[in-house]
C-alpha positions as CSV (number, residue, x, y, z in Angstrom):
1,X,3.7,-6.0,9.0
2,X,0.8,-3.6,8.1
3,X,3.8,-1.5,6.5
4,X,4.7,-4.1,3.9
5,X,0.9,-4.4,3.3
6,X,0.5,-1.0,2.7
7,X,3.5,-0.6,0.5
8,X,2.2,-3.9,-1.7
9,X,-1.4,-2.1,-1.9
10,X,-0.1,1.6,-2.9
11,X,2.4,-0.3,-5.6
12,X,-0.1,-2.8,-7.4
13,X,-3.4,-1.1,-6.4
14,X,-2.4,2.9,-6.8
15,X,-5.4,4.0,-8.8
16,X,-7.7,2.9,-6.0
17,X,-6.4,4.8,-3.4
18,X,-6.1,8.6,-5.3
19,X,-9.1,11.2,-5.2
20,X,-9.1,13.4,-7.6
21,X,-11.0,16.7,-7.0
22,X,-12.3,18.9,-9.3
23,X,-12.7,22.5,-8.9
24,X,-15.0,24.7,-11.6
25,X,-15.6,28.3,-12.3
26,X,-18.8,30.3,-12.1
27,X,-20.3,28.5,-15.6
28,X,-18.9,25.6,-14.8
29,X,-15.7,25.2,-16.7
30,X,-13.0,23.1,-15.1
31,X,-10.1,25.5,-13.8
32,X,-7.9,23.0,-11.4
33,X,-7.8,19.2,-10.4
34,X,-6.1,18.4,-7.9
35,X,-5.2,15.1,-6.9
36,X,-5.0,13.6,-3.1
37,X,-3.5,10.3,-1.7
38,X,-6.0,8.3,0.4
39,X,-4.6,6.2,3.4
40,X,-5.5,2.5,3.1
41,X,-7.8,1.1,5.8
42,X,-6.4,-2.6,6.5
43,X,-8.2,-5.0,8.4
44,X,-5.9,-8.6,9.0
45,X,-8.4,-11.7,9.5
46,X,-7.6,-15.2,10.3
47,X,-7.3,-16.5,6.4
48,X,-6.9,-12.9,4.7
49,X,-6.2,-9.4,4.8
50,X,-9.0,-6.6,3.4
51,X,-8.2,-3.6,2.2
52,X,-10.7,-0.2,2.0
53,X,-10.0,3.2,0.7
54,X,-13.0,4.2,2.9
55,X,-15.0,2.2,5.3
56,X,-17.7,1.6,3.1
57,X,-16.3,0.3,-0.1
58,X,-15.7,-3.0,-0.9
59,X,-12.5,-4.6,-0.1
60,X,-9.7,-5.9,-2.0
61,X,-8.8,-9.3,-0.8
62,X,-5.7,-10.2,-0.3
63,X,-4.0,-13.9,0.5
64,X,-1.4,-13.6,3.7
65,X,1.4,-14.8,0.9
66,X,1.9,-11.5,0.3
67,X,3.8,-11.5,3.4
């Protein structure tokens, strides 16, 4: 179940859940970015499931019809 979740939330939600880090030389000229995945965090309640890229941002809130 949280499978399907996930794939629904990396398909319709992708730019939530990339990182994009930034690496500069010594003046500060950007030389690389690199770009990481983040794992969703999903939390299934009694009407709804939430969905964090970390544990302290706010959720997306989906309806269990996704299912």
């Amino acid at each position: 179940m949280e499978e399907k979740i996930r794939e629904y939330v990396l398909k319709n939600y992708k730019n939530h859940f990339i990182k994009r880090k930034v690496l500069r030389d010594s003046r500060g000229h950007i030389t690389k970015t690199t770009i990481q995945e983040v794992d969703p965090i999903i939390t299934i309640k009694k009407t709804h499931i939430e969905v964090q890229n970390n544990k302290d941002a706010s959720p997306i809130i989906l309806s269990k019809d996704i299912l």
